[in-house]
TORFIDREN-132803 format. One record per residue: residue in one letter; x, y, z of N, C-alpha, C, O in turn. Coordinates in steps of 0.02 Angstrom, whole numbers, plus 50000, padded with zeros to 5 digits. Last residue first. Layout:
AXYZXYZXYZXYZ
...
END
This chain:
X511735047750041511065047049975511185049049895510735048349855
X512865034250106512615042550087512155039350021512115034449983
X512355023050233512615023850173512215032850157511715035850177
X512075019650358512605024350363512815024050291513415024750281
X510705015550387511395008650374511975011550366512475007950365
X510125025650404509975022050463510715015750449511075012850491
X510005029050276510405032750339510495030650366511085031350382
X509225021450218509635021050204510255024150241510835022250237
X508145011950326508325015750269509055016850261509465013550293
X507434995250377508024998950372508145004350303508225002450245
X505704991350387506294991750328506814996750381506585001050418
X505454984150556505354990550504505934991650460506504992550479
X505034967550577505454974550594505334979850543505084978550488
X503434959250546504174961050527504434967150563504044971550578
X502424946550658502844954750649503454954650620503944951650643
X501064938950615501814940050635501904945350614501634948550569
X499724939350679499884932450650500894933650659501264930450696
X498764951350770499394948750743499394941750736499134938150778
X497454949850853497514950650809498154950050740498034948850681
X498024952250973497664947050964497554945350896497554939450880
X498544965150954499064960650978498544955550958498714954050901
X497214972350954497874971650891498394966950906498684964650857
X496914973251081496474971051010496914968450972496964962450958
X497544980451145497494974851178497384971851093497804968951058
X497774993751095498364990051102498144982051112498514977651089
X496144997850984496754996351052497124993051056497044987851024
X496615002850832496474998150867496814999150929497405000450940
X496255014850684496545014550751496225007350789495635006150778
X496745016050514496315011050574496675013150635497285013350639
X496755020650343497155019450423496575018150477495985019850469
X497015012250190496605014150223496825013650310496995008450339
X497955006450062498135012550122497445015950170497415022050181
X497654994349998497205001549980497365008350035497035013450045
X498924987350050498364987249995498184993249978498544997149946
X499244989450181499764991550128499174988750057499434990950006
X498404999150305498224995250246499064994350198499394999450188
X499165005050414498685008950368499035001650328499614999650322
X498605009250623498985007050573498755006650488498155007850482
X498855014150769498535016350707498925013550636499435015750609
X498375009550935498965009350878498545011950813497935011550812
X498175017951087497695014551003498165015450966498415021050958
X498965022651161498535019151221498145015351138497855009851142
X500505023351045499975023551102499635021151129499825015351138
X500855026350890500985022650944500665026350991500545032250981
X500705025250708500525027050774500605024250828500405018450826
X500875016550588501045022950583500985027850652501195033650650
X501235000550525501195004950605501325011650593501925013150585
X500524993150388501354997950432501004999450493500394998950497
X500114975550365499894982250397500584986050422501024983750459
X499314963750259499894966150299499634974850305499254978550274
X498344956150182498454953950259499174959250295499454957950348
X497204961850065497804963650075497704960350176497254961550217
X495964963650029496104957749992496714957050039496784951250057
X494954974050046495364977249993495954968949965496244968249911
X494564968350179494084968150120494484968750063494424964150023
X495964961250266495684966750256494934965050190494944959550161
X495754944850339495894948450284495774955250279495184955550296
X496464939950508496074940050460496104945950392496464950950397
X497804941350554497634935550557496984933850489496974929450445
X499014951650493498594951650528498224942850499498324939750447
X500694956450483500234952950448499554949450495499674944450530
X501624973650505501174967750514500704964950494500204968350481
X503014981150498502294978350452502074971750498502364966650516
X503514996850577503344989150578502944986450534502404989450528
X503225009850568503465007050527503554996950510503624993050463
X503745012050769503355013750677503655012750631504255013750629
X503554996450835503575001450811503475005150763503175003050714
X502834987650965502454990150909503054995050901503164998350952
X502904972651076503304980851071503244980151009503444975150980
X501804962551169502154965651106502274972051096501874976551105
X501594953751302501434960151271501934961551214502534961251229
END
C-alpha cells in the first residue's frame, strides 16, 4: 500500500488527453483527488485504483519554511 501526500507528484502509467503524465495530490482519503499538472484538471480516484495506476512517486517540493529559510 502506498502513503499519498499532499502535494506529492505523481507520474501515472497512462497519458492524460491534455498530453501531460504527472499529477499533485491535492486530497487525501477513502478517493484521492488529484489535478493534472498540464491543463490542471482535478480527478477523484479510489485509493485502490490510483496505486495501480502509479508508475513513480516524487515527495512533495520542500517550501521554503519548511527548510527554515526567511521569506
Amino acid at each position: 500500500m502506498l502513503d499519498f501526500a499532499l502535494g506529492d507528484v505523481l507520474h501515472l502509467r497512462k497519458q492524460h488527453p491534455c498530453g501531460s503524465h504527472t499529477w499533485t495530490v491535492v486530497r487525501l482519503g477513502a478517493d484521492i483527488g488529484i489535478r493534472c499538472q498540464g491543463c490542471q484538471r482535478r480527478v477523484l480516484l479510489p485509493r485502490s485504483e490510483l496505486e495501480r495506476r502509479v508508475k513513480t512517486r516524487l515527495p512533495a517540493p520542500a517550501t521554503a519554511v519548511e527548510n527554515g529559510d526567511a521569506l
